[in-house]
Residue frames as a rotation matrix with the C-alpha (Angstrom) as fourth column:
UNK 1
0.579 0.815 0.000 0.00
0.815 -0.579 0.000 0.00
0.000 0.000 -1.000 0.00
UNK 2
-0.275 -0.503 0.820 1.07
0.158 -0.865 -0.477 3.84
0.948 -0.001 0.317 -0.81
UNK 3
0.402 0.383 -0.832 1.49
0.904 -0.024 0.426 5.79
0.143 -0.924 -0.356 2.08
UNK 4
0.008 -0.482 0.876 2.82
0.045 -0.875 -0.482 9.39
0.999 0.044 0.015 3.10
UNK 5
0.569 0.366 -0.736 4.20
0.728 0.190 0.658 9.34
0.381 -0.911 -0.159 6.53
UNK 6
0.431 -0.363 0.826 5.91
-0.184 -0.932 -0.313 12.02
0.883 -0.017 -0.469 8.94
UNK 7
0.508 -0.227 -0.831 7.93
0.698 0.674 0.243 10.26
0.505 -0.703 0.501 11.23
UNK 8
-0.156 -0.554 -0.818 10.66
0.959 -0.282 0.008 13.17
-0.235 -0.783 0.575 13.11
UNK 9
0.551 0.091 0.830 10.12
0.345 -0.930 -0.127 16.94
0.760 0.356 -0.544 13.35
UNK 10
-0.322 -0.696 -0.642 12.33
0.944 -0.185 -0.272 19.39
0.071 -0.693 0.717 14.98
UNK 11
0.404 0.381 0.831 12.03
0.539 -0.834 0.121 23.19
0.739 0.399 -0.542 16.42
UNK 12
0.003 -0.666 -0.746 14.39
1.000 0.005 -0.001 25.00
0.004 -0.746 0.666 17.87
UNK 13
0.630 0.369 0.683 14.46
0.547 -0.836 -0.053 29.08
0.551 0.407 -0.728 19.15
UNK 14
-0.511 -0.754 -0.413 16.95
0.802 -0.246 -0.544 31.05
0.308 -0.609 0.731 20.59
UNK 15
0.349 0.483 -0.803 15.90
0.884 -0.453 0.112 33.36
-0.310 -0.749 -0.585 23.19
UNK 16
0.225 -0.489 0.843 16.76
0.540 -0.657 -0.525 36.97
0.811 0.574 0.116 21.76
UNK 17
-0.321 -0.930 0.181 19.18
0.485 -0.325 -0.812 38.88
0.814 -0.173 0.555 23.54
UNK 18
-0.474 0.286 0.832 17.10
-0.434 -0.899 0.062 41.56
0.766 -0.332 0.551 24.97
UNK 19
0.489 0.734 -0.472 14.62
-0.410 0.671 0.618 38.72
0.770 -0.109 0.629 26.42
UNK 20
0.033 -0.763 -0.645 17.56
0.796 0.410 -0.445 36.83
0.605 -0.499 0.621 28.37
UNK 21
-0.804 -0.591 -0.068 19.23
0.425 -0.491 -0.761 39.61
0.416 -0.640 0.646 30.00
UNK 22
-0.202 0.509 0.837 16.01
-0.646 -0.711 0.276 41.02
0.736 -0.485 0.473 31.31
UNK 23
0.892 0.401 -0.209 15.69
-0.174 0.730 0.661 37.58
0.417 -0.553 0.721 33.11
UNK 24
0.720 -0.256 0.645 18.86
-0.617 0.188 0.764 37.64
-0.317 -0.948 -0.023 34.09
UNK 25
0.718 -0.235 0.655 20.58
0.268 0.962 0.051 34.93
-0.643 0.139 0.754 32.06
UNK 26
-0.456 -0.776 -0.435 23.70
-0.480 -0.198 0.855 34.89
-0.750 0.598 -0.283 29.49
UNK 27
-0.872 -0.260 -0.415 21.54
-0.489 0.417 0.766 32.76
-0.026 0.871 -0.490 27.06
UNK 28
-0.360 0.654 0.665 18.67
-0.253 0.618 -0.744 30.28
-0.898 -0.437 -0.057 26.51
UNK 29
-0.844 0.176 -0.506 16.91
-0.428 0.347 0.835 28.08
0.322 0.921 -0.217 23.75
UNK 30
-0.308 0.812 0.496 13.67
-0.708 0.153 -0.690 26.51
-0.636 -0.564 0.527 23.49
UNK 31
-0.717 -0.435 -0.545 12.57
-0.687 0.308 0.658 23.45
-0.118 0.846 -0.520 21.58
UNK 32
0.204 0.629 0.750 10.25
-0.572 0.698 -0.430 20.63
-0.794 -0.341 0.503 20.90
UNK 33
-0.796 -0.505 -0.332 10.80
-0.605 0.673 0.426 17.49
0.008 0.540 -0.842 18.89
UNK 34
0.103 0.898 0.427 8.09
-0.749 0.352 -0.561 15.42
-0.654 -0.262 0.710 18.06
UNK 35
-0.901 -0.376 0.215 8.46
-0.296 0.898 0.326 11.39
-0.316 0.230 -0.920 16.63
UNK 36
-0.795 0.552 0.254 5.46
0.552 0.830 -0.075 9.72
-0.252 0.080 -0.964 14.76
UNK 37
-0.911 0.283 -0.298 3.51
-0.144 -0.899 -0.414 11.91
-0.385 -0.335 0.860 13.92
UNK 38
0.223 0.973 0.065 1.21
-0.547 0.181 -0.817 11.00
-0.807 0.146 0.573 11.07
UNK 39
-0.819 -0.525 0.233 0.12
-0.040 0.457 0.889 8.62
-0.573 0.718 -0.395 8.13
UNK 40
0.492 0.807 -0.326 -2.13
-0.692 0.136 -0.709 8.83
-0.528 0.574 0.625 5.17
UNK 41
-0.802 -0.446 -0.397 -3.06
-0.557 0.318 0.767 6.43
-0.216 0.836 -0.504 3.27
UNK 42
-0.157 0.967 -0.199 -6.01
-0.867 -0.038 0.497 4.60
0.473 0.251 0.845 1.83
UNK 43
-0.596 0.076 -0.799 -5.72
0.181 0.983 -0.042 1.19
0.782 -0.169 -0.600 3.91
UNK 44
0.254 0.686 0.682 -8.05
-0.610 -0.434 0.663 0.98
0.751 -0.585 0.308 6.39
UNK 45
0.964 0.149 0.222 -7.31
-0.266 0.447 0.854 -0.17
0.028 -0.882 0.470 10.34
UNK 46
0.725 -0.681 0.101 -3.79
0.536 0.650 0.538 -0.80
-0.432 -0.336 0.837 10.23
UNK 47
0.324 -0.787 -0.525 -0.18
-0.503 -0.613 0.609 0.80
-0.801 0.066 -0.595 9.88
UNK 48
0.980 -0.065 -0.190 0.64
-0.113 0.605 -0.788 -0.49
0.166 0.794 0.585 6.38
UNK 49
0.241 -0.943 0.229 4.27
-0.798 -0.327 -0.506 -0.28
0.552 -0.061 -0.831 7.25
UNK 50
-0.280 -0.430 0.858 3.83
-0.940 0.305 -0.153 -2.92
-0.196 -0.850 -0.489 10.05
UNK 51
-0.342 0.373 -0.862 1.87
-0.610 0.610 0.506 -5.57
0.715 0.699 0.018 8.01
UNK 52
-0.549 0.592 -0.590 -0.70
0.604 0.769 0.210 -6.78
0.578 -0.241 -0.780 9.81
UNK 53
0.060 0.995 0.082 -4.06
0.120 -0.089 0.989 -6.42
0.991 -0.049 -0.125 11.80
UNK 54
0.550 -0.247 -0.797 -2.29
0.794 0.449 0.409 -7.55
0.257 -0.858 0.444 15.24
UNK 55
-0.319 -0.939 -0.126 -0.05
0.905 -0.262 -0.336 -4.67
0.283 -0.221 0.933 15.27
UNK 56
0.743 0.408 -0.531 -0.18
0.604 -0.750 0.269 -1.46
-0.288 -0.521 -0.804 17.14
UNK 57
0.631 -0.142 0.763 0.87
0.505 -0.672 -0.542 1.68
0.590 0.727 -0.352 15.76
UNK 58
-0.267 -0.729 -0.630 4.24
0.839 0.146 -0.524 3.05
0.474 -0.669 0.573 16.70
UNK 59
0.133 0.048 -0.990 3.39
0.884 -0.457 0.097 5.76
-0.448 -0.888 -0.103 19.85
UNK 60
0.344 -0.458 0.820 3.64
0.136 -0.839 -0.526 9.58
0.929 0.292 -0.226 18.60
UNK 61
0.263 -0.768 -0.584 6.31
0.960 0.150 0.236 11.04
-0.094 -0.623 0.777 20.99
UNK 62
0.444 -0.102 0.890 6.62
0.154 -0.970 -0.188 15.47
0.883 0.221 -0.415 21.66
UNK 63
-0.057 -0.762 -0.646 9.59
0.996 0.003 -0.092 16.19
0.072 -0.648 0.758 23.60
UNK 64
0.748 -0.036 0.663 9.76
0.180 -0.950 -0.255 19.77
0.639 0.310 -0.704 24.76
UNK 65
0.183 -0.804 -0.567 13.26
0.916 0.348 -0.199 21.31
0.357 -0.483 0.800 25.70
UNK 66
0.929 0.370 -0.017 14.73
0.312 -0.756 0.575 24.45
0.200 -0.540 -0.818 27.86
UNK 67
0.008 -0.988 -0.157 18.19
0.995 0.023 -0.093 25.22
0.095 -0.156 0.983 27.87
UNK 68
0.963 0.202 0.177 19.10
0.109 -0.896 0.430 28.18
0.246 -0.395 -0.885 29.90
UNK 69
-0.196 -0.851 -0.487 22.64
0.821 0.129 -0.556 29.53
0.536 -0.509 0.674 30.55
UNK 70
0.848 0.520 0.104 22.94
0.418 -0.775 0.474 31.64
0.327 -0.358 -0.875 33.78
């Protein structure tokens, strides 16, 4: 079966300058990663990737990160 799938995204932001030093800090970044996200495709009830009925689809996964330097 076709499929279109979106398996890893990334986003990362540096904190801007002005932002930081009013808090206090020498730096800082913000992020979020996210795993699994989506599939299309016309099969119905099942991850065509995993071949079969029995299987469970793999978990979507959104990491969010904080890096501060003080």
């Amino acid at each position: 079966a076709s499929n279109i799938r979106l398996n890893n995204i990334s986003f990362s932001w540096g904190l801007t300058e002005k932002l930081y030093r009013k808090m206090g800090m020498k730096g800082g970044r913000v992020g979020i990663n996210a795993q699994n996200i989506f599939v299309i495709t016309k099969a119905r009830g099942y991850d065509p990737d995993l071949g079969g009925f029995n299987s469970l689809p793999p978990n979507t996964t959104i990491v969010v990160s904080i890096s501060l330097t003080l």
